[in-house]
C-alpha positions in Angstrom: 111.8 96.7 98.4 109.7 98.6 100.0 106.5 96.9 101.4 105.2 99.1 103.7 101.7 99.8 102.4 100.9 96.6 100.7 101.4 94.6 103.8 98.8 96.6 105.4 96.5 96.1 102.6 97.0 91.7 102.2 96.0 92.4 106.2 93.0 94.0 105.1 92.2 91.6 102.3 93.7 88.3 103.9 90.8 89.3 107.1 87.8 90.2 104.5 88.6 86.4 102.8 88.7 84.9 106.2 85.5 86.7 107.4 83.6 85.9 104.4 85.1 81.7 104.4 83.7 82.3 108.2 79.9 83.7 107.0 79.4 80.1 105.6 80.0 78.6 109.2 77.3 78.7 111.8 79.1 81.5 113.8 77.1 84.3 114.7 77.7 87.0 112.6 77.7 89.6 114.9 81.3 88.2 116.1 82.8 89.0 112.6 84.0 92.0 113.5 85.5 91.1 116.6 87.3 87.8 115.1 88.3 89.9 112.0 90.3 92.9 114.6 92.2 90.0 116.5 92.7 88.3 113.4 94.5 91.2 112.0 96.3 92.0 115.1 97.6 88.8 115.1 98.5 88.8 111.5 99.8 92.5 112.3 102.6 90.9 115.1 104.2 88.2 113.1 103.9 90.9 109.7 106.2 92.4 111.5 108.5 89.6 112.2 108.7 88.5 108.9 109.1 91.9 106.8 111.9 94.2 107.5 110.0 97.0 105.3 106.4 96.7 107.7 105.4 100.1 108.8 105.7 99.5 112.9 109.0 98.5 114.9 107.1 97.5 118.0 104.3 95.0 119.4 101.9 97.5 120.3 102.2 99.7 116.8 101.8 96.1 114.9 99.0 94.9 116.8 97.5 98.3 116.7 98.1 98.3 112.4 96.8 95.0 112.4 93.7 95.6 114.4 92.4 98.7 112.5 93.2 96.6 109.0 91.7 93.9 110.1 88.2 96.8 110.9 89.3 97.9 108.1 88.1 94.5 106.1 84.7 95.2 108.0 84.3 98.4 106.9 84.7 97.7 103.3 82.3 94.8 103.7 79.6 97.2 104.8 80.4 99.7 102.1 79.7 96.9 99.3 76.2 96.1 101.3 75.2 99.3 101.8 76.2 100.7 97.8 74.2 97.3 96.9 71.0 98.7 99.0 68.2 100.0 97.2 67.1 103.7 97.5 
């Protein structure tokens, strides 16, 4: 089976579920982002390890993957907060 695009959405969704578990802790938020692009880096190295069907071959194309899902899970965060926003 081909994986290739759903692994790189779970990174997305597995760092937004972290990120928000981590809002509840006394961590400054303005380390979210940061924690959530080495989060998904991580998560983007050992992706690759375990799937044969993940879209990078090397370290430095799964870290890279990882780290812009991983944004990616910021990004969407923001969306939501700004659509919720009053005009």
């Amino acid at each position: 089976m081909d994986f290739g695009f759903t692994s790189v959405a779970a990174i997305t969704v597995i760092c937004y579920l972290v990120m928000e578990i981590l809002k509840t802790t006394p961590i400054n938020r303005k380390w979210l982002p940061i924690i959530s692009g080495v989060l998904g880096g991580g998560i983007g190295v050992l992706a690759m390890m375990i799937m044969p069907s993940y879209p990078a071959s090397d370290y430095l194309n799964a870290i890279a993957i990882g780290i812009v899902s991983g944004l990616a899970a910021t990004g969407i965060n923001q969306v939501a907060k700004q659509l919720k926003t009053p005009r």
